[in-house]
C-alpha positions in Angstrom: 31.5 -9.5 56.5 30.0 -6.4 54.7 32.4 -6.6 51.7 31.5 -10.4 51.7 27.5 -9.3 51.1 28.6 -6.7 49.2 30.4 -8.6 47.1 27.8 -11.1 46.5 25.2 -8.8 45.7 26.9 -7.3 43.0 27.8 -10.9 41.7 24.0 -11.6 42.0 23.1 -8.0 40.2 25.7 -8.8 37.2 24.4 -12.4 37.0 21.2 -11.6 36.5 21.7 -8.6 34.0 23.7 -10.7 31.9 20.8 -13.6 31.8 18.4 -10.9 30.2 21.0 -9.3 27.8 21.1 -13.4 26.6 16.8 -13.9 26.6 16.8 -10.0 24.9 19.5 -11.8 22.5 17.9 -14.5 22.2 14.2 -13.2 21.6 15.9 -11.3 18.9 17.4 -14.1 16.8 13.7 -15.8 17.0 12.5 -12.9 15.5 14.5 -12.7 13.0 14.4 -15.9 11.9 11.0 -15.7 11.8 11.1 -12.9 9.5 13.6 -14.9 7.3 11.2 -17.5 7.1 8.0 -15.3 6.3 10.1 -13.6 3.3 10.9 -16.7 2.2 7.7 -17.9 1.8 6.7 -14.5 0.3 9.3 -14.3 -2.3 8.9 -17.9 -3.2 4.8 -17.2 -3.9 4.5 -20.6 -1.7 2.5 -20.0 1.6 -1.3 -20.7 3.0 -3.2 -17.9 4.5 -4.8 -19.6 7.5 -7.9 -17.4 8.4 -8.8 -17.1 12.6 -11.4 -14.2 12.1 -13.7 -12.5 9.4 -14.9 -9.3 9.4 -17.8 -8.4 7.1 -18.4 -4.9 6.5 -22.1 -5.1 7.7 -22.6 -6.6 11.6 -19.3 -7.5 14.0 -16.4 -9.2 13.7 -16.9 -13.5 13.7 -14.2 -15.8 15.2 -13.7 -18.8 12.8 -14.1 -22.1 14.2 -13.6 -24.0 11.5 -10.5 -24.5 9.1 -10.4 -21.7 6.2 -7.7 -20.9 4.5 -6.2 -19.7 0.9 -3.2 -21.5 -0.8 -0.9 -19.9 -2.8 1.5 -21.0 -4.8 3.4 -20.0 -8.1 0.9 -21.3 -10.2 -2.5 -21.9 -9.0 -4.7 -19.8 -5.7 -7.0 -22.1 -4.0 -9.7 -20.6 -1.7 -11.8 -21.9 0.7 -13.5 -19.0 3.0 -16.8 -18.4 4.5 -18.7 -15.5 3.7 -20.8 -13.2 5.7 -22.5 -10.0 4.0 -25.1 -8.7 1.7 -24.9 -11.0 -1.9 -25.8 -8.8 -5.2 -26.6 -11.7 -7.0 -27.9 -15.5 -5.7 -27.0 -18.9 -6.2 -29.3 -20.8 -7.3 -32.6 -21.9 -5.8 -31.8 -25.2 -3.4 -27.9 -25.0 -4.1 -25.3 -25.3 -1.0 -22.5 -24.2 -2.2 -21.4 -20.6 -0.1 -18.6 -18.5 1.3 -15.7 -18.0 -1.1 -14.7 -21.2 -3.1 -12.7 -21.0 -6.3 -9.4 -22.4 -7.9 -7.9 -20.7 -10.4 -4.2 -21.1 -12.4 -5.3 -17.5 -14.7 -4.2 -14.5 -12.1 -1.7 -11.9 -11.6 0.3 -11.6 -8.4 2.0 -8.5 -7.3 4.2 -7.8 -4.2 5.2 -5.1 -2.7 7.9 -4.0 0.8 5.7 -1.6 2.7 7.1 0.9 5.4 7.2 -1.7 8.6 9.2 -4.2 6.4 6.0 -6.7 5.7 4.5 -7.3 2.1 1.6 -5.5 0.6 0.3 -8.8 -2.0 -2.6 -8.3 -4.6 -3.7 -10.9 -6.3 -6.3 -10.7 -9.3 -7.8 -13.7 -11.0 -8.2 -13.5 -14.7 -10.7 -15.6 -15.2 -13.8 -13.6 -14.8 -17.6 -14.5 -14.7 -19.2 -11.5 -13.6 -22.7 -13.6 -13.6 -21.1 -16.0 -11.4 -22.5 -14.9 -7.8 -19.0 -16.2 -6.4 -16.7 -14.0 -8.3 -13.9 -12.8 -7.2 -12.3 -9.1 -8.7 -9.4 -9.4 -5.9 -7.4 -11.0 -3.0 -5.2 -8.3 -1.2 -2.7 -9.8 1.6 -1.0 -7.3 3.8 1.6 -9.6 5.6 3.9 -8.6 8.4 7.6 -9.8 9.1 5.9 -11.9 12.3 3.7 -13.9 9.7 0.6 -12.1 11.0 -1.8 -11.4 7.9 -4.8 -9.5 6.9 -6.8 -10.2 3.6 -9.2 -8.2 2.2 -11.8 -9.9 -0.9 -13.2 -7.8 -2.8 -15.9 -9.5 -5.2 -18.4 -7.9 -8.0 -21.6 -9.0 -6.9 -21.1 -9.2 -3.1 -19.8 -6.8 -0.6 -16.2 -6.9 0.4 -15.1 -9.0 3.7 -12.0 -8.9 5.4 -9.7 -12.1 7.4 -7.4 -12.1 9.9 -4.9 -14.6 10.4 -1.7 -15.5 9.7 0.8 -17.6 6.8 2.4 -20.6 7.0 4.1 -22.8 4.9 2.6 -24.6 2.1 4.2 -27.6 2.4 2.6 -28.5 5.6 -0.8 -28.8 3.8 -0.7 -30.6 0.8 
């Protein structure tokens, strides 16, 4: 009877080691097909940057409620981002236009592998109008394998504000 409990224990004890090594497995090939998927969209210059939270360099951090988000693709950045800081220069008197709002097709896009394996992205629009209070100088994306994101705008006639969030295909929003 013991060798019968022993034997059923050890049964039990390989069973269940041998369900984790296939979730561990498993977990892993999720991963990295995630990772193939991010790179993808990286190396094809054809992803959104979905943004969850701002973080303006004056006051706290701001959870976004609403839907903002960059586009990029190979030929045009799209932006639509609020904006929360200290303005150098104002629109004008009775306008409603805010946040961060521009299309442009005049840029250069540069992409880099940094140490962890994500992408270092900087983007710079050519198209300049330093007495437009809404200009842009530059977009910078740091982009883990996991699709996680951080962009940092960095403007020349407001202070610079930083997103959270995370990519995703562009074809989902077109």
């Amino acid at each position: 009877m013991k060798k019968l409990v022993k034997l059923m224990a050890v049964s039990i004890l390989i069973l269940s080691c041998w369900q984790t090594a296939i979730a561990q497995d498993s977990k892993e090939d999720k991963k990295a097909a995630k990772a193939a998927k991010v790179k993808g969209m990286v190396d094809s210059v054809h992803y959104v940057f979905k943004a969850t939270n701002a973080r303006p360099q004056r006051g706290g951090s701001k959870q976004l409620t609403s839907d903002y988000d960059v586009r990029v693709v190979k030929d045009t950045v799209k932006t639509f981002l609020p904006y929360f800081g200290r303005s150098f220069v104002a629109p004008a008197p009775g306008s409603t236009e805010g946040g961060i709002k521009f299309t442009t097709t005049n840029f250069s896009y540069t992409s880099t592998q940094n140490k962890k394996g994500g992408w270092d992205i900087v983007i710079k629009p050519k198209d300049k109008n330093v007495t437009d209070w809404r200009d842009v100088d530059q977009l910078t994306f740091n982009i883990s394998t996991s699709g996680y994101a951080t962009l940092r705008v960095i403007s020349s006639n407001r202070d610079a504000i930083s997103f959270d969030g995370y990519i995703e295909s562009a074809k989902a929003h077109k």
